[in-house]
N, C-alpha and C positions, 0 to 999 in steps of 0.2 A: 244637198239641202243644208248643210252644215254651214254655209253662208248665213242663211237667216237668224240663226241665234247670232251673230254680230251684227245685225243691223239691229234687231231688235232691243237686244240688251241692254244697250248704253239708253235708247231712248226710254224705257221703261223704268231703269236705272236713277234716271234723271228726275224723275214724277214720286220717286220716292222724298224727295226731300221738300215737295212743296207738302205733304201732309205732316211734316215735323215744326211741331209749336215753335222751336228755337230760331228755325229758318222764317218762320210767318212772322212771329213779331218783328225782325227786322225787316221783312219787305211790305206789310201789310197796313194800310191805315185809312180811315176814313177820307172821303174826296174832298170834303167839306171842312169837317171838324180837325183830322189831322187825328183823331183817337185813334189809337190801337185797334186789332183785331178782337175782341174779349171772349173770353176763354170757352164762355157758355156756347158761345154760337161754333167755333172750333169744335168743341165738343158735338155739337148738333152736325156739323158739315161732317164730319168724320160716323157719325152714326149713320145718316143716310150715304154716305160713299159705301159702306158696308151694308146696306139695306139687301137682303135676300142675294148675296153674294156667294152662296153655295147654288142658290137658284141657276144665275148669272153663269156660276163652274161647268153647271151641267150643260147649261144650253152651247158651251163652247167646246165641250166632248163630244155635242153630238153633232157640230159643225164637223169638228177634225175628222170621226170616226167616218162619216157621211163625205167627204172630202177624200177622206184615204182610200175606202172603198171603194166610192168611183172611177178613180184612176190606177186603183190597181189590179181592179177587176178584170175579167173578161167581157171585151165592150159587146158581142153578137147576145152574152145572159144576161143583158142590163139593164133594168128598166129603171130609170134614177126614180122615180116616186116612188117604186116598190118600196127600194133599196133603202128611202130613206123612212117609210112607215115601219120597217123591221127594225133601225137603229133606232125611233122614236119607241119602238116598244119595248126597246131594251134599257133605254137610257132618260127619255125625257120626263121631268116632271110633271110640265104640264104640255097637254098633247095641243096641237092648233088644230083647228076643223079638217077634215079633207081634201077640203076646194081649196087649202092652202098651197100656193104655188113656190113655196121659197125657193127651191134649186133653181126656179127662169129668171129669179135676181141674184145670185149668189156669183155675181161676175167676179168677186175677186178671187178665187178660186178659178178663173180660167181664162181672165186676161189680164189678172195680177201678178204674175208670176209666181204665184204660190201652190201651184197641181199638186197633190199629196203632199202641201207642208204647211196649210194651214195650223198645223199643230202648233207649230213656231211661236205663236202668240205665246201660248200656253206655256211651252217651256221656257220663254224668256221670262216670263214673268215669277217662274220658278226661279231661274238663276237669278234673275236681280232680285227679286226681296230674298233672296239667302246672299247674295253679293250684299245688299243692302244691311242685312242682320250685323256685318262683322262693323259698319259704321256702329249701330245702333251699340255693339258690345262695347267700344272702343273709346265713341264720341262722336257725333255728327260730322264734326268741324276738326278731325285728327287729320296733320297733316302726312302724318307718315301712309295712313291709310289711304289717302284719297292718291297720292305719286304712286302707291301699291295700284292702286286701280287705275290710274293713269298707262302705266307701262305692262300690265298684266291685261289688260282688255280694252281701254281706248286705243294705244298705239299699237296694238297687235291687229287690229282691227280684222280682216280675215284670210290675215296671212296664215294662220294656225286655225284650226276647229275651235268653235266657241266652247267646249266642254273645257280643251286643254285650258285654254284661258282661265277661265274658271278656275279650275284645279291650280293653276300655277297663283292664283291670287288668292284666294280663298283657304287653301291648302290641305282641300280635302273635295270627294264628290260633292253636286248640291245635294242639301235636304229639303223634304217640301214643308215642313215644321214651320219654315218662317212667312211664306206665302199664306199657308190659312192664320197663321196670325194678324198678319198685316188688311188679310180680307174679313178679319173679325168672326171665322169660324171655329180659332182656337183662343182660349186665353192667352194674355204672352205670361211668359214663366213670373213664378212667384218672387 
């Protein structure tokens, strides 16, 4: 499964910089008027992109864990609704009624090629906003940084495990510090 953090990464990677004001002012402007973006409504688009985005976290732990279980299980002890009332009781916020049938849609998990790696969203999104972070330290628009990221995980693409990549650009394991910041459930640093 170590493929999927390089597909993933780079695309997730990339969505980082449309929520940076530097990059929106230069791509953004009215269809009409030709105005800029203005800052209040930035401000507002970015408050609701963060709107109950621990909410959001939880409901995708209980994808993956519900997702891992199933296919790692023993399939003759399976009952997939049991399976996944016990992970909602362990994990979900907020519960959906009974008669909720999610797992009879949950095809990407079984003819998306993701069987026990839905996780994958998850941890890319770990590595890129801490991939992301070393822009944000650095400069958006550093070109030294972004050839770093070019040859460290675009052109490595999954010729190596997306961890190493990581590590060899970054120059240290991920942290998840800069994800719940980016998702508005940490402050970013003083």
């Amino acid at each position: 499964m170590a493929w999927m953090g390089c597909v993933e990464l780079p695309s997730q990677f990339m969505e980082n910089f449309c929520w940076e004001w530097e990059v929106l002012q230069g791509m953004t402007h009215h269809v009409d008027t030709g105005e800029p973006l203005p800052r209040t409504l930035y401000e507002r688009m970015l408050a609701a992109k963060n709107f109950q985005s621990g909410l959001q976290t939880m409901r995708q732990i209980e994808f993956s864990l519900f997702d891992m279980e199933l296919h790692c299980s023993v399939p003759t002890l399976l009952d997939p609704l049991h399976l996944l009332a016990r992970i909602r009781a362990e994990v979900a916020v907020v519960k959906p009624p009974v008669w909720h049938r999610f797992p009879h849609s949950f095809s990407h998990i079984f003819a998306g090629g993701y069987a026990a790696g839905y996780y994958s969203y998850k941890w890319a999104e770990v590595l890129s906003a801490d991939a992301y972070a070393l822009f944000e330290e650095s400069g958006v628009f550093n070109p030294e940084i972004g050839r770093r990221f070019q040859n460290e995980i675009l052109a490595q693409g999954s010729s190596r495990p997306a961890l190493d990549s990581f590590i060899a650009f970054r120059g240290r394991p991920p942290q998840l510090d800069a994800l719940l910041r980016h998702q508005g459930m940490v402050p970013p640093p003083a």
